[in-house]
N, C-alpha and C positions, 0 to 999 in steps of 0.2 A: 447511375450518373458518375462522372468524374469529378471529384474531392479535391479542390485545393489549398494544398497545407503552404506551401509557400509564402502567399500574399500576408505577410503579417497584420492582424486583427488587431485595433485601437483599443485598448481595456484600460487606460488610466479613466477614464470620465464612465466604468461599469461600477463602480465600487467592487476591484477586484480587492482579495486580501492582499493578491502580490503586487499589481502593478500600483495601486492606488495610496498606497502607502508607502512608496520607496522615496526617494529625493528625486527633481528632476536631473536627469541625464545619467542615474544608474538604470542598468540591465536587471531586472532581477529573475536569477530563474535559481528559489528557493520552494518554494509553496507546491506541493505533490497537485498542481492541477496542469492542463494545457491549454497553449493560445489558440485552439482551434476550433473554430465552429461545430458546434455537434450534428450529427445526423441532419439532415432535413427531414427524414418523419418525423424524428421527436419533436425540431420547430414545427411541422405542422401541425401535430397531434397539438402542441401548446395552443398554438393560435386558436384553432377549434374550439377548446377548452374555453379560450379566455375570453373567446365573441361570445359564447354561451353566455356569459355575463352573471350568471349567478355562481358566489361563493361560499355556498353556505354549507355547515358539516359534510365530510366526503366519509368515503368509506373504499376499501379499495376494487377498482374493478374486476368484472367480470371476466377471464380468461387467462388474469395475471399469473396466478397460482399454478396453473395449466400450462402456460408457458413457462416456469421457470424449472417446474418437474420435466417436464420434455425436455431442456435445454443440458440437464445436469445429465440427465440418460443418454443423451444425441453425444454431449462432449468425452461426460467418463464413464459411462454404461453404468450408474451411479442411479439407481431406482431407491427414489423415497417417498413415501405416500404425500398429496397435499395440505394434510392434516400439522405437518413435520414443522415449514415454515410459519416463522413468527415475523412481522414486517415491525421493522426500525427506523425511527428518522438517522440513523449511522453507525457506522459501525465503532465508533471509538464506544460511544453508547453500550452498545452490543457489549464491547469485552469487560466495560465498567461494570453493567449488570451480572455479567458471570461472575466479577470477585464479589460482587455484594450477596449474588446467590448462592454461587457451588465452592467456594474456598473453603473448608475442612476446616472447623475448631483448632486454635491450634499450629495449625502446617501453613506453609509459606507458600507463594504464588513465584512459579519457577518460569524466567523469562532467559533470552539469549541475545544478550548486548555484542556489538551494538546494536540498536534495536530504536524504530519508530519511537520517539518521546512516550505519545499518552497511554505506550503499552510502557515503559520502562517507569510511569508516574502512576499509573493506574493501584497498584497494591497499594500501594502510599495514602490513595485519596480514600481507602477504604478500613486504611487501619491494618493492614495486615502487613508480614515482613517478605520482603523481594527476596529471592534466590538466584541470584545470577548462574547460567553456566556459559561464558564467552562463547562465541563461536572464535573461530584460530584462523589464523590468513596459512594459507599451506601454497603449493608451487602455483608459481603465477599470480599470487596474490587470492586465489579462488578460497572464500573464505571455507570450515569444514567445521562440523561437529565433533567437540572436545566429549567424547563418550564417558571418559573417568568422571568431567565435571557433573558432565550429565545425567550419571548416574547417583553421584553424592548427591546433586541437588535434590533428583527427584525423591529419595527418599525421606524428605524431610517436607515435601510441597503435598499440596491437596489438590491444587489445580497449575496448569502449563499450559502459559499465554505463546503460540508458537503465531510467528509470522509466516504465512508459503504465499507466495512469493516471497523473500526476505528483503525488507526495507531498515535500512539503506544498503545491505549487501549486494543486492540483485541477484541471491541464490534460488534459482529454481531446482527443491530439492527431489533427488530419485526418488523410487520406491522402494529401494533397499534403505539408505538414512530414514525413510517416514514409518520402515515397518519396524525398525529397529527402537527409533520413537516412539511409536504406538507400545513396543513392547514392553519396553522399560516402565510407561504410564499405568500399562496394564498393571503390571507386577507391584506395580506400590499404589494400588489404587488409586492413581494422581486420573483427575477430568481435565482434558484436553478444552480449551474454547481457540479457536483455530480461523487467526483471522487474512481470509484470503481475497480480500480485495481487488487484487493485483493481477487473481486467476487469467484473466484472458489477456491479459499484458506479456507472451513468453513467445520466444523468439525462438526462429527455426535449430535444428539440433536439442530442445527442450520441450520437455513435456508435461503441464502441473497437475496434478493429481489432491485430489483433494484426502485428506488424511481419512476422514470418517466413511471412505469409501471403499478404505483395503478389505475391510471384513466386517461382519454383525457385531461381534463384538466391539471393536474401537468404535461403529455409528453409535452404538449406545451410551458410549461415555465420551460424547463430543459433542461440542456444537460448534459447527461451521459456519462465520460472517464471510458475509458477499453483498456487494451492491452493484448496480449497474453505473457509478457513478464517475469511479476512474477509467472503465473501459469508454463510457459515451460519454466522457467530459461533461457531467451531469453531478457535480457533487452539493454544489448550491440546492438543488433541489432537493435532497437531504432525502434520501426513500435507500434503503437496505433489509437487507432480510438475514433471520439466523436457519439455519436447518438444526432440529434436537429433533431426532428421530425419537428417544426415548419421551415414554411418556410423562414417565413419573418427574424427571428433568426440564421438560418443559413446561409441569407445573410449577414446578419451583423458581425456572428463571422468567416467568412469568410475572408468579406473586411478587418478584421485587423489583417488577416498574412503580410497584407501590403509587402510581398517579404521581411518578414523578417522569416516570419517560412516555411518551405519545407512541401516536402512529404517524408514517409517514405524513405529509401533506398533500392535499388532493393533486397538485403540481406536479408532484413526485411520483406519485404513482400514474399520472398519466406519460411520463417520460417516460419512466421505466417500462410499461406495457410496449410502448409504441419502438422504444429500442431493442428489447428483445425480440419483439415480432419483424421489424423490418430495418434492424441495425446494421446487420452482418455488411452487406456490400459497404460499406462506410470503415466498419471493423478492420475488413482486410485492406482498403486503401491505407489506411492508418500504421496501421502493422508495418508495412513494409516502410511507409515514409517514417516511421520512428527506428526501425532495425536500419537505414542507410541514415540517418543521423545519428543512431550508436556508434555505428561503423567510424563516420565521420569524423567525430568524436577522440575515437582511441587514436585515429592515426596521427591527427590534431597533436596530441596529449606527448603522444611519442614522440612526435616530429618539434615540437616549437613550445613544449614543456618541460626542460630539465630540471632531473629533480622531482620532478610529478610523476606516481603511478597510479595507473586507473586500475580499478575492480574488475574482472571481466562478469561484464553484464550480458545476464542469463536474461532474465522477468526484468517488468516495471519500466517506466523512463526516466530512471534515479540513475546517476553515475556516484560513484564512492571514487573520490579521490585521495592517495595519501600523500601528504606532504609534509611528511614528518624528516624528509632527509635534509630541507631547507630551512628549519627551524625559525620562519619566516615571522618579524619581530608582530608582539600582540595577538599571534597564530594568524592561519591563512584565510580562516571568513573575513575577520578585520582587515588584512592586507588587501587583498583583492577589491572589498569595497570601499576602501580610502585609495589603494593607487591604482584601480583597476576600474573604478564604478561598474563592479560587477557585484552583482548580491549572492552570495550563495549562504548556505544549511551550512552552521557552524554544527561539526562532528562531535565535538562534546555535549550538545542535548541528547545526542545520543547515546551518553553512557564514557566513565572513562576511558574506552577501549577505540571512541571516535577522539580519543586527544591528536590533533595533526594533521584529518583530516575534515574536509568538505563535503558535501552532497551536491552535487549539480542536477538540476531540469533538464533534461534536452530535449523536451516534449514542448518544440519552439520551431518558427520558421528555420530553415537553412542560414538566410541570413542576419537573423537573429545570435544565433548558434556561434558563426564563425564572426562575426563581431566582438562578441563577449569572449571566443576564444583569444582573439589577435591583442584584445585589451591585454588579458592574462597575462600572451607571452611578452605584450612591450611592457608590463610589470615586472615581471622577470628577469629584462634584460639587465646583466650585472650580477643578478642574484647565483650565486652558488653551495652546489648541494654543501652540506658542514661534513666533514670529514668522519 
Protein backbone atom coordinates (compact mmCIF):
# COMPACT_ATOMS: atom_id res chain seq x y z
CA UNK A 1 0.00 0.00 0.00
CA UNK A 2 0.81 3.65 -0.40
CA UNK A 3 1.81 5.69 2.92
CA UNK A 4 0.80 9.00 3.35
CA UNK A 5 3.21 11.26 5.22
CA UNK A 6 1.90 14.40 4.09
CA UNK A 7 -1.64 14.74 5.57
CA UNK A 8 -0.56 15.98 9.06
CA UNK A 9 -2.04 13.85 12.05
CA UNK A 10 -3.98 15.79 15.09
CA UNK A 11 -1.79 14.68 18.32
CA UNK A 12 -2.71 17.67 20.61
CA UNK A 13 -5.96 15.59 22.17
CA UNK A 14 -3.37 11.94 22.10
CA UNK A 15 -1.60 12.89 25.13
CA UNK A 16 1.52 13.33 22.90
CA UNK A 17 4.75 14.18 25.13
CA UNK A 18 5.33 16.74 22.29
CA UNK A 19 2.32 18.15 21.02
CA UNK A 20 0.21 18.00 24.18
CA UNK A 21 2.36 19.99 26.15
CA UNK A 22 3.43 22.92 24.20
CA UNK A 23 1.41 26.37 24.27
CA UNK A 24 -1.28 26.71 21.74
CA UNK A 25 0.00 28.04 18.44
CA UNK A 26 3.75 26.77 18.77
CA UNK A 27 5.26 24.07 16.37
CA UNK A 28 7.02 21.65 18.29
CA UNK A 29 9.33 19.41 16.72
CA UNK A 30 11.67 18.63 19.80
CA UNK A 31 10.62 15.10 21.21
CA UNK A 32 12.77 12.10 19.06
CA UNK A 33 9.21 10.75 18.03
CA UNK A 34 7.16 11.17 14.57
CA UNK A 35 3.76 12.54 13.30
CA UNK A 36 3.17 9.69 11.43
CA UNK A 37 0.93 6.96 11.42
CA UNK A 38 2.65 3.61 11.98
CA UNK A 39 2.43 0.71 9.90
CA UNK A 40 -1.04 -0.70 9.39
CA UNK A 41 -0.10 -4.27 10.33
CA UNK A 42 1.10 -3.08 13.49
CA UNK A 43 -2.65 -1.06 13.80
CA UNK A 44 -4.04 -4.15 12.83
CA UNK A 45 -2.11 -6.56 14.91
CA UNK A 46 -3.35 -3.97 17.86
CA UNK A 47 -6.79 -4.17 17.09
CA UNK A 48 -6.70 -7.96 17.04
CA UNK A 49 -5.13 -7.94 20.32
CA UNK A 50 -7.41 -5.50 21.99
CA UNK A 51 -11.04 -7.15 20.56
CA UNK A 52 -9.46 -10.13 22.21
CA UNK A 53 -10.43 -8.38 25.31
CA UNK A 54 -8.55 -10.10 27.85
CA UNK A 55 -5.44 -8.47 29.62
CA UNK A 56 -4.19 -10.45 31.73
CA UNK A 57 -0.18 -11.23 32.29
CA UNK A 58 1.61 -11.52 28.72
CA UNK A 59 4.56 -13.05 28.05
CA UNK A 60 6.33 -12.52 24.82
CA UNK A 61 5.19 -14.10 21.66
CA UNK A 62 5.88 -17.00 19.81
CA UNK A 63 8.23 -16.30 16.62
CA UNK A 64 9.49 -12.79 17.91
CA UNK A 65 12.86 -13.99 19.01
CA UNK A 66 12.96 -15.67 15.44
CA UNK A 67 12.33 -12.79 13.66
CA UNK A 68 14.56 -10.48 15.26
CA UNK A 69 17.70 -13.24 14.87
CA UNK A 70 16.72 -13.35 11.06
CA UNK A 71 16.50 -9.69 10.76
CA UNK A 72 20.05 -8.95 12.36
CA UNK A 73 21.64 -11.93 9.88
CA UNK A 74 19.33 -10.66 6.69
CA UNK A 75 20.64 -6.81 7.56
CA UNK A 76 24.47 -7.31 8.79
CA UNK A 77 25.10 -11.01 8.32
CA UNK A 78 25.37 -10.59 12.25
CA UNK A 79 24.41 -14.50 13.43
CA UNK A 80 23.52 -14.55 17.27
CA UNK A 81 21.87 -17.45 18.93
CA UNK A 82 18.20 -16.66 20.38
CA UNK A 83 19.12 -17.37 23.76
CA UNK A 84 21.39 -13.71 23.32
CA UNK A 85 18.34 -11.46 23.54
CA UNK A 86 16.92 -10.00 26.65
CA UNK A 87 13.38 -7.93 26.06
CA UNK A 88 13.16 -4.36 27.69
CA UNK A 89 10.38 -2.09 28.19
CA UNK A 90 13.40 0.81 26.51
CA UNK A 91 16.20 1.21 25.85
CA UNK A 92 17.24 4.31 28.00
CA UNK A 93 16.40 1.31 30.57
CA UNK A 94 18.86 -0.87 28.83
CA UNK A 95 21.82 1.50 29.15
CA UNK A 96 20.72 2.43 33.02
CA UNK A 97 21.13 -1.28 33.79
CA UNK A 98 24.56 -1.74 32.12
CA UNK A 99 26.12 1.13 34.53
CA UNK A 100 24.25 -0.45 37.41
CA UNK A 101 25.67 -4.01 36.24
CA UNK A 102 28.90 -3.90 34.17
CA UNK A 103 30.75 -0.45 35.33
CA UNK A 104 34.09 -1.68 36.92
CA UNK A 105 34.80 -0.75 40.87
CA UNK A 106 36.32 2.18 40.44
CA UNK A 107 36.56 3.34 36.68
CA UNK A 108 34.25 5.81 34.99
CA UNK A 109 31.69 5.37 32.32
CA UNK A 110 33.13 6.90 29.12
CA UNK A 111 30.44 8.79 26.90
CA UNK A 112 30.85 11.31 23.71
CA UNK A 113 29.03 14.64 24.11
CA UNK A 114 27.41 15.87 22.73
CA UNK A 115 25.32 13.15 23.43
CA UNK A 116 21.38 11.98 23.89
CA UNK A 117 20.63 13.63 27.70
CA UNK A 118 19.73 10.19 29.62
CA UNK A 119 23.04 8.58 28.17
CA UNK A 120 25.15 11.83 29.30
CA UNK A 121 22.86 11.76 33.03
CA UNK A 122 22.93 7.94 33.24
CA UNK A 123 26.52 7.56 35.23
CA UNK A 124 25.32 10.26 37.48
CA UNK A 125 21.93 8.36 38.48
CA UNK A 126 24.25 5.57 39.44
CA UNK A 127 26.94 7.05 41.31
CA UNK A 128 29.63 6.67 39.14
CA UNK A 129 31.97 9.47 37.57
CA UNK A 130 31.29 10.53 33.52
CA UNK A 131 34.30 10.50 31.22
CA UNK A 132 33.78 12.65 28.41
CA UNK A 133 35.75 12.28 25.21
CA UNK A 134 33.97 15.16 22.74
CA UNK A 135 33.43 14.17 19.55
CA UNK A 136 35.06 17.51 17.11
CA UNK A 137 33.03 19.18 14.26
CA UNK A 138 35.76 18.71 11.42
CA UNK A 139 35.20 20.00 7.40
CA UNK A 140 31.63 20.61 6.82
CA UNK A 141 30.75 20.62 10.26
CA UNK A 142 30.69 16.50 10.11
CA UNK A 143 31.19 15.87 13.47
CA UNK A 144 34.60 13.08 14.08
CA UNK A 145 36.28 11.07 16.85
CA UNK A 146 38.85 12.98 19.10
CA UNK A 147 41.21 9.50 19.30
CA UNK A 148 43.79 11.43 21.88
CA UNK A 149 40.53 12.07 24.05
CA UNK A 150 39.53 8.78 23.48
CA UNK A 151 42.08 7.02 24.34
CA UNK A 152 42.74 9.05 27.77
CA UNK A 153 39.27 8.55 28.62
CA UNK A 154 39.16 5.02 28.09
CA UNK A 155 41.90 4.18 30.07
CA UNK A 156 40.33 5.20 33.06
CA UNK A 157 36.51 3.92 32.18
CA UNK A 158 35.17 0.37 32.81
CA UNK A 159 32.33 0.70 30.61
CA UNK A 160 31.61 3.11 27.07
CA UNK A 161 28.10 4.16 26.52
CA UNK A 162 28.60 4.73 22.50
CA UNK A 163 25.50 6.08 20.67
CA UNK A 164 25.47 4.57 16.44
CA UNK A 165 23.62 6.19 15.14
CA UNK A 166 24.79 9.37 16.98
CA UNK A 167 22.11 11.66 18.55
CA UNK A 168 22.22 14.59 18.17
CA UNK A 169 25.08 14.43 15.54
CA UNK A 170 23.37 12.26 13.05
CA UNK A 171 26.88 10.32 12.66
CA UNK A 172 26.50 7.18 11.03
CA UNK A 173 29.84 5.76 12.01
CA UNK A 174 32.25 3.45 9.45
CA UNK A 175 33.81 0.38 10.12
CA UNK A 176 37.17 1.67 10.32
CA UNK A 177 36.05 4.58 13.56
CA UNK A 178 33.91 1.42 15.21
CA UNK A 179 37.02 -1.10 14.74
CA UNK A 180 39.31 1.40 16.06
CA UNK A 181 36.64 1.83 18.99
CA UNK A 182 36.32 -1.68 19.61
CA UNK A 183 40.05 -1.64 19.76
CA UNK A 184 40.87 0.70 22.05
CA UNK A 185 37.84 -0.88 24.57
CA UNK A 186 39.51 -4.01 24.00
CA UNK A 187 42.96 -2.97 25.05
CA UNK A 188 41.75 -1.33 28.55
CA UNK A 189 39.24 -3.90 29.15
CA UNK A 190 36.41 -1.05 29.00
CA UNK A 191 32.39 -3.17 28.14
CA UNK A 192 30.86 -1.50 25.41
CA UNK A 193 26.70 -1.13 25.94
CA UNK A 194 25.97 0.22 22.42
CA UNK A 195 22.89 1.88 22.13
CA UNK A 196 21.43 1.74 18.51
CA UNK A 197 18.10 2.69 18.34
CA UNK A 198 18.43 4.71 15.45
CA UNK A 199 19.94 1.49 13.30
CA UNK A 200 17.44 1.45 10.55
CA UNK A 201 17.12 5.24 10.48
CA UNK A 202 20.34 5.78 7.70
CA UNK A 203 20.27 7.31 4.59
CA UNK A 204 21.54 6.39 1.13
CA UNK A 205 25.51 6.72 0.91
CA UNK A 206 25.60 5.16 4.79
CA UNK A 207 25.59 2.13 6.10
CA UNK A 208 25.21 1.25 10.25
CA UNK A 209 26.80 -1.56 11.48
CA UNK A 210 26.42 -2.68 14.62
CA UNK A 211 29.66 -2.71 16.83
CA UNK A 212 29.21 -6.26 18.42
CA UNK A 213 29.21 -7.61 15.00
CA UNK A 214 32.89 -6.75 13.79
CA UNK A 215 34.35 -9.88 15.38
CA UNK A 216 33.76 -12.72 18.47
CA UNK A 217 35.68 -10.84 20.51
CA UNK A 218 33.99 -7.33 20.67
CA UNK A 219 30.15 -9.46 20.73
CA UNK A 220 31.54 -10.68 23.89
CA UNK A 221 32.16 -7.56 25.61
CA UNK A 222 29.00 -5.64 24.30
CA UNK A 223 25.59 -5.42 24.60
CA UNK A 224 23.79 -4.03 21.81
CA UNK A 225 20.10 -1.78 22.49
CA UNK A 226 17.60 -1.86 19.73
CA UNK A 227 14.00 -1.44 19.52
CA UNK A 228 11.52 -1.34 16.89
CA UNK A 229 10.21 1.87 18.30
CA UNK A 230 11.83 4.74 16.44
CA UNK A 231 12.00 2.88 13.18
CA UNK A 232 7.86 2.04 13.39
CA UNK A 233 7.03 5.14 15.32
CA UNK A 234 6.07 2.81 18.06
CA UNK A 235 7.93 4.18 21.16
CA UNK A 236 4.76 4.62 23.56
CA UNK A 237 4.54 0.97 23.39
CA UNK A 238 7.70 0.64 25.19
CA UNK A 239 9.08 -3.01 24.06
CA UNK A 240 13.16 -3.08 23.19
CA UNK A 241 15.60 -5.72 23.26
CA UNK A 242 19.36 -5.97 24.38
CA UNK A 243 21.72 -8.52 22.45
CA UNK A 244 24.69 -9.84 25.20
CA UNK A 245 25.87 -12.80 23.36
CA UNK A 246 28.18 -13.58 26.33
CA UNK A 247 26.88 -15.48 28.74
CA UNK A 248 28.35 -14.82 31.81
CA UNK A 249 27.25 -10.94 30.99
CA UNK A 250 24.03 -11.55 30.55
CA UNK A 251 23.78 -13.07 33.82
CA UNK A 252 24.80 -10.23 35.34
CA UNK A 253 22.97 -7.56 33.49
CA UNK A 254 20.10 -9.60 34.19
CA UNK A 255 20.46 -9.92 38.06
CA UNK A 256 20.25 -6.09 38.15
CA UNK A 257 16.72 -5.66 37.01
CA UNK A 258 16.74 -6.58 40.60
CA UNK A 259 12.48 -6.45 40.07
CA UNK A 260 12.93 -3.02 39.39
CA UNK A 261 12.84 -3.18 35.50
CA UNK A 262 9.94 -5.50 33.78
CA UNK A 263 9.31 -6.86 30.55
CA UNK A 264 7.98 -5.24 27.77
CA UNK A 265 4.05 -4.97 27.80
CA UNK A 266 1.90 -7.26 26.08
CA UNK A 267 0.99 -4.12 23.61
CA UNK A 268 4.42 -4.01 22.80
CA UNK A 269 5.32 -6.90 21.90
CA UNK A 270 2.41 -7.49 19.78
CA UNK A 271 3.67 -4.26 17.71
CA UNK A 272 7.02 -5.23 17.55
CA UNK A 273 6.22 -8.80 16.20
CA UNK A 274 3.85 -7.54 13.59
CA UNK A 275 6.42 -4.76 12.52
CA UNK A 276 9.23 -6.82 12.01
CA UNK A 277 7.29 -9.43 10.15
CA UNK A 278 5.30 -7.03 7.85
CA UNK A 279 6.90 -3.40 8.50
CA UNK A 280 9.43 -3.07 5.76
CA UNK A 281 7.06 -1.79 2.80
CA UNK A 282 5.98 1.10 5.33
CA UNK A 283 10.10 1.31 6.29
CA UNK A 284 11.07 2.17 2.85
CA UNK A 285 8.13 4.67 2.09
CA UNK A 286 9.25 6.44 5.12
CA UNK A 287 12.91 6.49 4.43
CA UNK A 288 12.69 8.10 1.40
CA UNK A 289 9.87 10.80 2.60
CA UNK A 290 12.13 11.53 5.68
CA UNK A 291 15.74 11.58 3.47
CA UNK A 292 13.56 14.44 0.98
CA UNK A 293 12.64 16.25 4.00
CA UNK A 294 16.51 16.11 5.13
CA UNK A 295 17.17 17.38 1.91
CA UNK A 296 14.59 20.06 2.38
CA UNK A 297 15.65 20.92 5.22
CA UNK A 298 19.53 21.81 4.50
CA UNK A 299 18.62 23.85 1.38
CA UNK A 300 15.85 25.66 3.69
CA UNK A 301 18.71 26.31 6.28
CA UNK A 302 21.21 27.65 3.51
CA UNK A 303 19.06 29.50 1.67
CA UNK A 304 16.75 31.66 4.37
CA UNK A 305 19.09 30.96 7.53
CA UNK A 306 21.87 33.28 7.97
CA UNK A 307 24.14 32.56 10.28
CA UNK A 308 22.56 28.90 10.85
CA UNK A 309 24.61 25.82 9.96
CA UNK A 310 23.22 22.54 9.77
CA UNK A 311 25.16 19.08 10.74
CA UNK A 312 25.12 16.92 7.61
CA UNK A 313 22.83 14.34 8.55
CA UNK A 314 23.87 10.87 7.96
CA UNK A 315 21.15 8.49 10.54
CA UNK A 316 18.10 9.56 12.52
CA UNK A 317 15.62 12.44 11.86
CA UNK A 318 17.42 14.86 14.23
CA UNK A 319 18.97 17.82 12.60
CA UNK A 320 21.87 19.57 14.80
CA UNK A 321 21.83 23.06 14.18
CA UNK A 322 24.66 25.58 15.12
CA UNK A 323 23.91 28.91 15.94
CA UNK A 324 26.55 29.97 17.65
CA UNK A 325 27.70 32.79 14.98
CA UNK A 326 24.30 34.77 16.04
CA UNK A 327 24.76 34.72 19.59
CA UNK A 328 20.97 34.95 19.65
CA UNK A 329 19.88 36.78 23.08
CA UNK A 330 18.85 33.75 26.05
CA UNK A 331 20.52 31.25 23.24
CA UNK A 332 18.45 30.02 20.24
CA UNK A 333 15.91 27.22 21.69
CA UNK A 334 14.48 30.40 23.87
CA UNK A 335 14.72 32.62 20.66
CA UNK A 336 12.92 30.60 18.24
CA UNK A 337 10.24 29.73 20.78
CA UNK A 338 9.45 33.29 22.01
CA UNK A 339 9.87 34.83 18.38
CA UNK A 340 9.44 31.99 16.33
CA UNK A 341 6.70 29.72 18.18
CA UNK A 342 8.79 27.13 17.14
CA UNK A 343 9.93 24.43 19.83
CA UNK A 344 12.96 23.01 19.40
CA UNK A 345 15.98 20.58 21.74
CA UNK A 346 17.97 23.23 23.56
CA UNK A 347 21.82 21.88 22.59
CA UNK A 348 23.08 22.34 26.11
CA UNK A 349 21.18 19.12 27.67
CA UNK A 350 23.33 17.87 25.61
CA UNK A 351 26.29 18.53 27.13
CA UNK A 352 28.48 21.72 27.16
CA UNK A 353 29.66 21.22 23.61
CA UNK A 354 25.59 21.67 22.44
CA UNK A 355 26.06 25.45 23.89
CA UNK A 356 24.53 27.47 20.54
CA UNK A 357 23.07 24.88 19.23
CA UNK A 358 19.38 23.17 18.54
CA UNK A 359 18.19 19.86 17.72
CA UNK A 360 15.31 19.91 15.12
CA UNK A 361 12.52 17.09 14.33
CA UNK A 362 11.91 16.80 10.83
CA UNK A 363 10.16 13.53 11.09
CA UNK A 364 6.90 15.96 10.40
CA UNK A 365 4.65 16.59 7.33
CA UNK A 366 6.38 18.76 4.52
CA UNK A 367 4.10 21.42 5.53
CA UNK A 368 4.72 21.21 8.86
CA UNK A 369 8.36 21.36 8.23
CA UNK A 370 8.50 24.47 6.04
CA UNK A 371 6.05 26.43 8.22
CA UNK A 372 8.26 26.12 11.23
CA UNK A 373 11.16 26.87 8.83
CA UNK A 374 9.69 30.22 7.35
CA UNK A 375 8.76 31.04 11.19
CA UNK A 376 12.58 30.75 11.92
CA UNK A 377 13.65 32.83 9.00
CA UNK A 378 10.98 35.76 9.65
CA UNK A 379 12.73 35.48 13.32
CA UNK A 380 15.80 36.23 11.85
CA UNK A 381 14.91 38.88 9.71
CA UNK A 382 17.34 41.77 11.08
CA UNK A 383 19.36 39.35 12.93
CA UNK A 384 23.19 39.23 12.06
CA UNK A 385 25.84 36.78 12.32
CA UNK A 386 28.39 38.64 15.45
CA UNK A 387 31.58 39.22 13.96
Amino acid sequence: MIYDFDTPVDRRLSDSSKWSTCPPGVLPLPVADMDFLCPEPVVRALHERVDHGVFGYGCEPAGLREAIVDRLYRLYRWQVPTEALVFLPGVVAGFNLACRALAAEGRGVLVQPPVYPPILSAPGRHGLRRLEAPLVRGEGGRYQVDWDAFEEAASEAGLFLLCSPHNPVSRVFTRAELERLAETCLRHRVIICSDEIHCDLVYRGYEHIPIASLAPEVGRRTVTLMAPSKTYNIPGLHCAFAVIEDEALRRRYQLARAGLVGEPNVLGFVAALAAYREGQEWLEQVLAYLEANRDFLAAHVAANLPGVRITPVEGTFLAWLDCRELALPGGPSRFFLEEARVDLSDGATFGAQGEGFVRLNFACSRGVLQEALDRMAKALEGVRPVA
